[in-house]
C-alpha angles and dihedrals in degrees: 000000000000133000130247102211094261102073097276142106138245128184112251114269122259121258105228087243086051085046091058110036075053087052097043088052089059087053108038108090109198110211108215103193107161130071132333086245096057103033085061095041078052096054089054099048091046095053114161094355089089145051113169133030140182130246113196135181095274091056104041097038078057102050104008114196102342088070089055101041073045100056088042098054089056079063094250127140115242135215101202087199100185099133107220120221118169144094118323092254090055099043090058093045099048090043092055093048088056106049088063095074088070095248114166104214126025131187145222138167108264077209088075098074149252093274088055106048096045073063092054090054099051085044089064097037094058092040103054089043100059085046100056095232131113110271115253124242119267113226117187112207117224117192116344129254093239086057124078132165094298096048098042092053086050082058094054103253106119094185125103111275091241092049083048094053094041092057095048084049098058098038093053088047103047083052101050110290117135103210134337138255108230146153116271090252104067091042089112101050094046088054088050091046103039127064132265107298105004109147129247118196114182125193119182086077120151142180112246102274100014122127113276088216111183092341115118099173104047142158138181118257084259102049096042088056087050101048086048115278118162089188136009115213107218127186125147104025088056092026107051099030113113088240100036092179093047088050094046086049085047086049097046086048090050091079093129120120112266137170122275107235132215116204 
């Protein structure tokens, strides 16, 4: 600690790359979908590397709350990334059960309708409160990352997949959502839709010359920042590398812009 001329002390200043590997941490999302085992064995290589993490439906239909109080506990933020999709009443129970568990983020499917996400949001709300935790945020999630134009028309939606996703956006924010799950690629639209502050969380992100895998919308940490990212969801690429913390510090490095990519 330095002094400040009067006697006190003041932390050292912060170098800009410092600033913005701290920054990079607070963004990066890493995706732990594997065992509870692992997942934990995984906290602990990637140390303060790492803020936040995911936790998805393989891993918490494995390990249910305990994985999550867990991961807190290790002082990390969590995505609790399930997607809810059912009637309204059950949306709102389940959400509120949930919220319980101090997660930081939860998902729906925007697709499920205004009535139900504005449950979702009471859910949480309730949830949190008899708890005595913050609440999470709520992130609706648009069209997902695997589907692109082909596979949305066999599904029966004829509009384009960023108007699709547009129209879920706004629907899941005006009825509670804080922010959206979306593909890199419609990251700007959804900043230029959404309000201040809303927040857009993008999986399908991937390293420059990493394997796309089942991904069909996807954009280098760079790119996905530049077009309007909040949070960039990572797994393989950090996950299943031989040094998992030294590729999440090369991913946090690799900020620059970069192209979103259509496979």
């Amino acid at each position: 600690m330095l002094g400040d001329g009067t006697g006190a002390t003041v932390a050292p200043r912060k170098t800009p790359d410092e600033s913005a590997l701290e920054r990079a941490r607070e963004r990066v999302i890493v995706a732990l979908d594997c065992s509870g085992e692992r997942a934990l064995e995984l906290a602990d290589l990637l140390g303060e590397e790492v803020r936040w993490v995911k936790v998805g439906m393989e891993l918490f239909y494995a390990e249910g709350a305990p994985v999550v109080r867990e991961l807190k506990r290790r002082g990390l933020n969590v995505f609790l990334d399930l997607k809810l999709h059912d009637i309204p009443n059950t949306v709102r129970n389940a959400a509120r059960v949930l919220s319980s568990l101090g997660a930081d983020m939860l998902t729906v499917h925007a697709g499920g309708g205004d009535a139900m996400v504005a449950a979702a949001r009471e859910g949480i709300d309730q949830g949190a409160s008899q708890a005595g935790l913050r609440a999470p945020r709520l992130l609706a999630v648009t069209v997902l990352t695997s589907l692109d134009q082909d596979a949305l028309g066999r599904l029966g939606v004829d509009r384009p997949v960023a108007d699709h996703a547009r129209l879920l956006a706004r629907l899941a924010c005006d009825n509670g959502a804080d922010g959206v799950v979306c593909s890199p690629m419609e990251a700007p639209l959804m900043r230029a839709a959404l309000p201040e502050g809303a927040l857009v969380v993008t999986p399908g992100v991937r390293p420059a010359g990493s394997a796309l895998g089942d991904q069909s919308r996807v954009a280098t940490p760079g790119g996905a920042i530049a077009a309007g990212s909040t949070h960039l969801v990572v797994g393989r690429p950090i996950t299943k590398a031989a040094d998992p913390r030294g590729a999440a510090r090369r991913d946090h490095r690799g900020g620059r812009p970069g192209a979103v990519t259509r496979s």
